[in-house]
PAGU-949623 format. One line per field, with one value per residue (C-alpha): residue number from 1; residue in one letter; y, x, z. Coordinates in pm, 1 decimal, decimal comma, always signed. Layout:
num = NUM | ...;
residuo = a | ...;
v = Y | ...;
u = X | ...;
w = Z | ...;
% end
This chain:
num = 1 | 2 | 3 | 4 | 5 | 6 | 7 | 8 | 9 | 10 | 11 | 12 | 13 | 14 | 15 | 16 | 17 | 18 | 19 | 20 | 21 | 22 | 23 | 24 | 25 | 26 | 27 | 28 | 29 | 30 | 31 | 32 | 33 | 34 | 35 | 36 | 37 | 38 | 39 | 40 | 41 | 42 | 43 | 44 | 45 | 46 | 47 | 48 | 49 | 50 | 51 | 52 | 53 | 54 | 55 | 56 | 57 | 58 | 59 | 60 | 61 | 62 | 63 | 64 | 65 | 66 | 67 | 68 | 69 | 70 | 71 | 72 | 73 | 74 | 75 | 76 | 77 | 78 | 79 | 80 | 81 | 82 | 83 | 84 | 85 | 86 | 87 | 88 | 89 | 90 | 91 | 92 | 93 | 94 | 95 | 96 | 97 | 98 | 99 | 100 | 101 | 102 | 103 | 104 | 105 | 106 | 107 | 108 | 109 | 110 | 111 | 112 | 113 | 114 | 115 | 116 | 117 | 118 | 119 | 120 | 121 | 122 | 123 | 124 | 125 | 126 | 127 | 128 | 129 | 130 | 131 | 132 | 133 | 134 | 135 | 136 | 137 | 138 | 139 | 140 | 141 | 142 | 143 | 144 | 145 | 146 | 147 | 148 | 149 | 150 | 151 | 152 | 153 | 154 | 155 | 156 | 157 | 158 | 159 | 160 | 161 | 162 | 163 | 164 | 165 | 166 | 167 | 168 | 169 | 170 | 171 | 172 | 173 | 174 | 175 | 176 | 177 | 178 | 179 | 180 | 181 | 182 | 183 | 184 | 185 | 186 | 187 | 188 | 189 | 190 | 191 | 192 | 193 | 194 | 195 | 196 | 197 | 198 | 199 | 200 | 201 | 202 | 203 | 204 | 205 | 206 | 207 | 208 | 209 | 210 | 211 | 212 | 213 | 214 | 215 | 216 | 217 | 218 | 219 | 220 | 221 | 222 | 223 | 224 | 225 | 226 | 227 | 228 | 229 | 230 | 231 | 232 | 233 | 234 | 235 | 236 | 237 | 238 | 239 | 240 | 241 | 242 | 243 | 244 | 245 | 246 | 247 | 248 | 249 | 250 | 251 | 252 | 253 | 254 | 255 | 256 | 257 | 258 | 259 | 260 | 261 | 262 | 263 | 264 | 265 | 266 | 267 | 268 | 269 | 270 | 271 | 272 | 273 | 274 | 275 | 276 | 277 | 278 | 279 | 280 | 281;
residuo = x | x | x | x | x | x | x | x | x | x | x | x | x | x | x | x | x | x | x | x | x | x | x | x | x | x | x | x | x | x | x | x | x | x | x | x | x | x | x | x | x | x | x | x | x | x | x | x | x | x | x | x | x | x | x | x | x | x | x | x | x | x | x | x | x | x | x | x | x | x | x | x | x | x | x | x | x | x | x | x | x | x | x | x | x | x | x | x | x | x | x | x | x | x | x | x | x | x | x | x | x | x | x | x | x | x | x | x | x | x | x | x | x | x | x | x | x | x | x | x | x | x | x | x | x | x | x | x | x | x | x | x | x | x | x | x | x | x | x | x | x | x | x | x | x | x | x | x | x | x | x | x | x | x | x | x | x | x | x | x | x | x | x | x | x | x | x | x | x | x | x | x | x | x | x | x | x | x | x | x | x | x | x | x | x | x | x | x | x | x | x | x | x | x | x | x | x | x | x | x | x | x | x | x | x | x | x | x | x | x | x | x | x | x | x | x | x | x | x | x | x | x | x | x | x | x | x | x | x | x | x | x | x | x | x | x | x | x | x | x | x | x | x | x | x | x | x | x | x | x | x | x | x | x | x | x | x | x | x | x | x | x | x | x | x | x | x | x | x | x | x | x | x | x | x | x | x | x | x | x | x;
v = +0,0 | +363,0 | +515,5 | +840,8 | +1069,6 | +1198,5 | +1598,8 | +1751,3 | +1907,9 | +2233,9 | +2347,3 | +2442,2 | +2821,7 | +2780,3 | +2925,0 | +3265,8 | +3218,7 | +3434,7 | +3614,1 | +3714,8 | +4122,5 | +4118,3 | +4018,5 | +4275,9 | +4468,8 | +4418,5 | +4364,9 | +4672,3 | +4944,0 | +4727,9 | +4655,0 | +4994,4 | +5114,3 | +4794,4 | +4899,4 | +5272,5 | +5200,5 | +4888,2 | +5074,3 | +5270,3 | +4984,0 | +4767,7 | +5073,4 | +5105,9 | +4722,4 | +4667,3 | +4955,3 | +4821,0 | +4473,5 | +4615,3 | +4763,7 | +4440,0 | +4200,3 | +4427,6 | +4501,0 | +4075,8 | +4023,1 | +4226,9 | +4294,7 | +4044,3 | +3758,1 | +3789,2 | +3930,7 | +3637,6 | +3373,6 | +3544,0 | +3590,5 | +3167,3 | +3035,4 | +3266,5 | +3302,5 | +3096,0 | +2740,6 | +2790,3 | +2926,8 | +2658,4 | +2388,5 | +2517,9 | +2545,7 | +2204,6 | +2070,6 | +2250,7 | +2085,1 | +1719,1 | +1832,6 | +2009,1 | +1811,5 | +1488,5 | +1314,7 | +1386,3 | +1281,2 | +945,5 | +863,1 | +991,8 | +764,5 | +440,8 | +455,2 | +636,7 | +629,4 | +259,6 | +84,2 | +314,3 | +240,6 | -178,1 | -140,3 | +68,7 | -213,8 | -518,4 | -291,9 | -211,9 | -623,7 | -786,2 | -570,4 | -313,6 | -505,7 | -795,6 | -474,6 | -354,1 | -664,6 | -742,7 | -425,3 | -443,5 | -768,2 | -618,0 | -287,1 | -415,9 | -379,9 | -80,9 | +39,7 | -102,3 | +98,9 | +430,7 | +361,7 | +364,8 | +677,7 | +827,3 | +703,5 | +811,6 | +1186,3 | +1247,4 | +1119,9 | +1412,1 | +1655,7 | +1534,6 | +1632,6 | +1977,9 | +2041,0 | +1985,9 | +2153,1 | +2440,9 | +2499,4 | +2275,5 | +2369,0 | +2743,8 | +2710,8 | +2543,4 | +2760,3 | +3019,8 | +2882,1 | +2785,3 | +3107,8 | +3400,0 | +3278,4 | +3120,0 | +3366,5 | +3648,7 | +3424,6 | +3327,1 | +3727,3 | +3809,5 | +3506,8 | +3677,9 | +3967,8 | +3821,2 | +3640,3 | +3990,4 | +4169,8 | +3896,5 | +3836,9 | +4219,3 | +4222,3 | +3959,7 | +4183,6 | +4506,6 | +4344,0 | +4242,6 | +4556,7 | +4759,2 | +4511,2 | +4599,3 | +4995,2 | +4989,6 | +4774,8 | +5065,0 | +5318,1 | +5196,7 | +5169,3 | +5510,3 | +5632,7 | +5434,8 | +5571,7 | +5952,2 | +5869,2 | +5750,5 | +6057,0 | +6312,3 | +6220,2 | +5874,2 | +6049,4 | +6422,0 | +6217,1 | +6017,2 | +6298,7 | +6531,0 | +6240,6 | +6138,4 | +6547,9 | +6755,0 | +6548,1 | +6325,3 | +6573,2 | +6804,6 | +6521,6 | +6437,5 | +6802,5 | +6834,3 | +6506,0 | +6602,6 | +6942,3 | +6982,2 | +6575,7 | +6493,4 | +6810,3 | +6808,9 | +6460,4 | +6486,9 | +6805,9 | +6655,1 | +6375,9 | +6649,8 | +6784,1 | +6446,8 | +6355,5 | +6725,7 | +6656,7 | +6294,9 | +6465,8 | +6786,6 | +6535,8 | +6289,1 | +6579,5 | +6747,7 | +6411,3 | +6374,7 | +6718,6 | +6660,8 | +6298,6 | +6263,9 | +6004,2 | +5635,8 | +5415,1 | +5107,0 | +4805,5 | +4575,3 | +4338,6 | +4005,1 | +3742,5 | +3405,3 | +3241,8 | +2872,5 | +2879,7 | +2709,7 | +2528,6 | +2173,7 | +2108,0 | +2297,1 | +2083,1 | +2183,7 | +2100,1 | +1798,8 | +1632,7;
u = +0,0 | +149,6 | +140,7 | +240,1 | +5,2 | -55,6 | -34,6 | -332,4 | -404,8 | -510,0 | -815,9 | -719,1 | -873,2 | -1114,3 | -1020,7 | -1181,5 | -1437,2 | -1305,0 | -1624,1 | -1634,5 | -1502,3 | -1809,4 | -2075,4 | -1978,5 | -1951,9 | -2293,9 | -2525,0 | -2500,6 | -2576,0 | -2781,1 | -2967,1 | -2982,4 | -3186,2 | -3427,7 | -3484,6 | -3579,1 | -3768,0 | -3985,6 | -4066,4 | -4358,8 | -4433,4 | -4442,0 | -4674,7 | -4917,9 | -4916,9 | -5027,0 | -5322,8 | -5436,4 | -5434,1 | -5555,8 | -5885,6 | -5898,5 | -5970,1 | -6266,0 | -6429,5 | -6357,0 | -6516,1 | -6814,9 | -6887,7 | -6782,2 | -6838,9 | -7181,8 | -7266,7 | -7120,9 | -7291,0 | -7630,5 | -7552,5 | -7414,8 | -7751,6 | -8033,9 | -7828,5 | -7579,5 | -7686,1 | -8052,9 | -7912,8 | -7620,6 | -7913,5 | -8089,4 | -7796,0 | -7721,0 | -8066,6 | -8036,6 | -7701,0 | -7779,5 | -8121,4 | -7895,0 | -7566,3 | -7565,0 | -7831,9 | -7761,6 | -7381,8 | -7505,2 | -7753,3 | -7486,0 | -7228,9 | -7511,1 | -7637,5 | -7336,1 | -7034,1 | -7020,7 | -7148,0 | -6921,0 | -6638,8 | -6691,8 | -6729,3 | -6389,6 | -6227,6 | -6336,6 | -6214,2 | -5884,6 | -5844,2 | -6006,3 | -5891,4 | -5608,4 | -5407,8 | -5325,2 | -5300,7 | -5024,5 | -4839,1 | -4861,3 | -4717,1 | -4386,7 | -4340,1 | -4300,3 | -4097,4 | -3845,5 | -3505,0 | -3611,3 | -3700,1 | -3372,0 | -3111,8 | -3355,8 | -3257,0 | -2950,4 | -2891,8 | -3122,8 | -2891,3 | -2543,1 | -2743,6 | -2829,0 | -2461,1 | -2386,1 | -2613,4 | -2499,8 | -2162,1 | -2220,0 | -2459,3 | -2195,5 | -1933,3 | -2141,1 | -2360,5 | -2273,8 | -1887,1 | -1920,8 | -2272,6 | -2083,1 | -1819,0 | -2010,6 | -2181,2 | -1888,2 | -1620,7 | -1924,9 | -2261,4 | -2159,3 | -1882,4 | -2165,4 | -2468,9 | -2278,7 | -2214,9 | -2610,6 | -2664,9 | -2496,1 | -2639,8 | -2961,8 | -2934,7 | -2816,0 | -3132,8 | -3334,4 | -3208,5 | -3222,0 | -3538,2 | -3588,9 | -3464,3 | -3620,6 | -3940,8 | -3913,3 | -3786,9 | -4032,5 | -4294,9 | -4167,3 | -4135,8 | -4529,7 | -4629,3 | -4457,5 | -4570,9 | -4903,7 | -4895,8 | -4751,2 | -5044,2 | -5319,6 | -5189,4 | -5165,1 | -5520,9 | -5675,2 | -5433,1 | -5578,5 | -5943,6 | -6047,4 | -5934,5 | -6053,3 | -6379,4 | -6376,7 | -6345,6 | -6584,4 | -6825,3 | -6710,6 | -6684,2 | -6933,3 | -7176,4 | -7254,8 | -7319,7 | -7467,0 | -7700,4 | -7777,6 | -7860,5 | -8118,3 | -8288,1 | -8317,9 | -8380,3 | -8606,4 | -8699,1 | -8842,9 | -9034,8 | -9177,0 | -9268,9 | -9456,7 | -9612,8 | -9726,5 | -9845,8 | -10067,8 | -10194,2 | -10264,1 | -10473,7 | -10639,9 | -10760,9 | -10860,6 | -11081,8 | -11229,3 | -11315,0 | -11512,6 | -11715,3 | -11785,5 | -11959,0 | -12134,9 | -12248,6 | -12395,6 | -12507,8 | -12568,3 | -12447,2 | -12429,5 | -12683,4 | -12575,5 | -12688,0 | -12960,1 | -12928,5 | -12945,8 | -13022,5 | -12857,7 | -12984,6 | -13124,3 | -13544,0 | -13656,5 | -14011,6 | -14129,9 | -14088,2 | -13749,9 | -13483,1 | -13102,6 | -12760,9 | -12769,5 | -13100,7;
w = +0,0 | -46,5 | +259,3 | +77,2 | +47,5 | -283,8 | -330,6 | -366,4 | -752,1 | -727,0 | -932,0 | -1230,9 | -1337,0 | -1585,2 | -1952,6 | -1962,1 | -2229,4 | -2562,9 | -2596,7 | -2216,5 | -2331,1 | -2616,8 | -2364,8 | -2109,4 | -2367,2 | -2501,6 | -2198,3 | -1967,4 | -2201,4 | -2362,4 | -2036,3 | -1952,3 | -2286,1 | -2285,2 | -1921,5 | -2003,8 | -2320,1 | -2130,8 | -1845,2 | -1978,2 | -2197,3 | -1873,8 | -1668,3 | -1974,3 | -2006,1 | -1622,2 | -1694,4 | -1964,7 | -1805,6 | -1504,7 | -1679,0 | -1948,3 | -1597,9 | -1509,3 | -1849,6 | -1913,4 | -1540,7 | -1529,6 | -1914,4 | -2157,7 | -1928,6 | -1843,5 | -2188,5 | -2373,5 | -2173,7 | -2194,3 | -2594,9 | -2538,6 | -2387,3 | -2542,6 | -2903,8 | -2999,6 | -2856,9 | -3049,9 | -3340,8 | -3346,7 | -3300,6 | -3583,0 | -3823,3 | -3733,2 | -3809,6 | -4089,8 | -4221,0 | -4155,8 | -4377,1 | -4671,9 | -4672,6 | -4476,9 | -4576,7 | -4976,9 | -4918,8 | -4751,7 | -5048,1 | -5266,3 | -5100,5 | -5063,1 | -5409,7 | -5642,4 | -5525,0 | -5365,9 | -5707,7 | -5936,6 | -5667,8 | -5736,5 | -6130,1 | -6146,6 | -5915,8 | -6127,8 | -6401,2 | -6258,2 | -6176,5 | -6493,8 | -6732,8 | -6661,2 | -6449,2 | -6719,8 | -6994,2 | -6798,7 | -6747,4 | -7133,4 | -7223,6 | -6950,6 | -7059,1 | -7425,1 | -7358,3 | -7067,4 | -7293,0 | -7427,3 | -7044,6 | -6896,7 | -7176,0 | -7084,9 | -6708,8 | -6765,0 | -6967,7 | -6728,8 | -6392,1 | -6648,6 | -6649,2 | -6267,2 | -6184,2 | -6392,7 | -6253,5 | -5943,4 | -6018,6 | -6170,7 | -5865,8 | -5595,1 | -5759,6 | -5872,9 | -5549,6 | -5275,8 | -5196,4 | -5258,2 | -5005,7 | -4766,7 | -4764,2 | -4749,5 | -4448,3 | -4279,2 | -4290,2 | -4317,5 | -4192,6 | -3916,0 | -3767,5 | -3862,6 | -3650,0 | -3351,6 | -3277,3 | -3377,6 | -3120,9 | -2882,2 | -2928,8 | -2939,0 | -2617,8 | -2428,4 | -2570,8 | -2428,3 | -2092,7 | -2067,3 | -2197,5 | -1911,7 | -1679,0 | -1727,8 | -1775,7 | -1394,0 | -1288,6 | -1428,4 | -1260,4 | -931,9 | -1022,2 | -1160,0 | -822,6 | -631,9 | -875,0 | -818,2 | -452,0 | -435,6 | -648,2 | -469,9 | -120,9 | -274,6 | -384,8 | +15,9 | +125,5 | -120,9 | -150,6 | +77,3 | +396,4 | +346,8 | +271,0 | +548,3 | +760,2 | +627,7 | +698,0 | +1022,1 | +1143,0 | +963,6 | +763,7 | +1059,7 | +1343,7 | +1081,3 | +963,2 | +1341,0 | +1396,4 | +1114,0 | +1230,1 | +1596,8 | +1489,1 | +1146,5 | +1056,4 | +1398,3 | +1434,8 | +1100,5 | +1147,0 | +1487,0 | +1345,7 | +970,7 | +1239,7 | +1457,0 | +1137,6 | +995,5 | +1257,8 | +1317,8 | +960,0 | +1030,7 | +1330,3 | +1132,7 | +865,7 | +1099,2 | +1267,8 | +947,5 | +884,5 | +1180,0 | +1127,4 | +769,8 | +826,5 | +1226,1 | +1426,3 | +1227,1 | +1377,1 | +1623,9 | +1448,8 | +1690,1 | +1900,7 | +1852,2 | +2127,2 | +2031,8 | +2285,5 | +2190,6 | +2181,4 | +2521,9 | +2371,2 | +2349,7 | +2010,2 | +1975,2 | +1893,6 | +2033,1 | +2007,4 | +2289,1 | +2184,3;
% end
């Protein structure tokens, strides 16, 4: 066993990547624009969504199922009716009685007649088709050659020294204008949530509040005041005059008509004869 203990490798660095100057390069004033330009983009965009979830919530919803079950479901009944009438039922009596028979006479044609035409005739022309099959392989071997000397080599060359060189920098580029697009697009979320805070607490401060309190200090007692003072008065007096009028009104007709007669009474008593029949006999 070697009891020698082995030195320890150190880590080796990694190999700076060769594009590492070109990205840093690249991203932060890149990040910095996309940041500026998507930040109003980003505030518009969370307005606009903003008032899009209550128009979709309390408008379109309830208008589109109402237009759903009292439109579209009849009128998508009917139109279906309508189509089986009009185009299914011809197509299946067009398909029964027309198409299947045509369909079997065309295959007994095809097996009883073509089919031994067509053997005849290779058996006759296969020389004459083997030399034309081989003139015709000689001319794509040709073609073949002109085409890959013409177009192939100069495209991949082209490809491989300018193209590529040229797209792996656009990918690059690409790449920084998306994570910073990335980026920004978070950002600006956070700066239109505080935006928005800052806006709805401006709002409570500059209108909810003075509100409130006008309510809570003037309006109330003020309102209190004019019920104690005005509404309850009014209302016991309209209720004095009320009944005054109730009261002139019933001795103006006593006056005119007298007193209303008591109707007479009537004994209910059960009849006490002989011959009387009551409730226990």
């Amino acid at each position: 066993m070697d009891m020698q203990k082995q030195p320890q490798r150190r880590p080796q660095p990694q190999a700076q990547h060769p594009e590492g100057c070109l990205v840093v390069a690249i991203r932060i004033p890149v990040r910095i624009f996309v940041f500026l330009v998507v930040l109003p983009v980003r505030l518009l965009w969370d307005a606009f969504a903003a008032g899009a979830r209550f128009l979709w919530r309390h408008l379109v919803v309830p208008v589109a199922r109402f237009l759903w079950r009292y439109g579209l479901t009849p009128a998508g009944r009917a139109i279906g009716r309508l189509l089986h009438v009009l185009l299914v039922v011809p197509l299946i009596w067009l398909y029964r009685y027309l198409l299947t028979p045509l369909g079997h006479a065309l295959g007994w044609l095809h097996a009883r007649v073509l089919t031994p035409i067509g053997h005849a005739v290779l058996w006759l022309l296969t020389p004459v088709a083997q030399a034309v099959a081989w003139v015709f392989e000689q001319l794509l071997g040709a073609l073949y050659w002109i085409t890959r000397v013409l177009l192939v080599l100069p495209a991949v060359a082209l490809w491989r020294w300018v193209l590529t060189p040229v797209g792996h920098v656009l990918g690059i580029v690409l790449k920084e204008i998306r994570d910073a697009l990335g980026h920004a697009w978070r950002a600006t979320g956070h700066v239109a949530r505080a935006v928005g805070r800052v806006l709805g607490t401006l709002f409570r401060w500059i209108f909810l509040e003075p509100v409130r309190r006008l309510y809570r200090t003037v309006l109330t007692p003020v309102g209190h005041v004019v019920r104690d003072l005005v509404l309850h008065p009014a209302a016991q007096v309209a209720h004095a005059v009320g009944r005054a009028v109730r009261q002139a009104r019933a001795d103006l007709r006593r006056a005119l008509f007298g007193e209303p007669g008591r109707p007479a009474a009537v004994d209910r008593r059960e009849p006490v004869g002989r011959d009387t029949r009551t409730l226990d006999g």
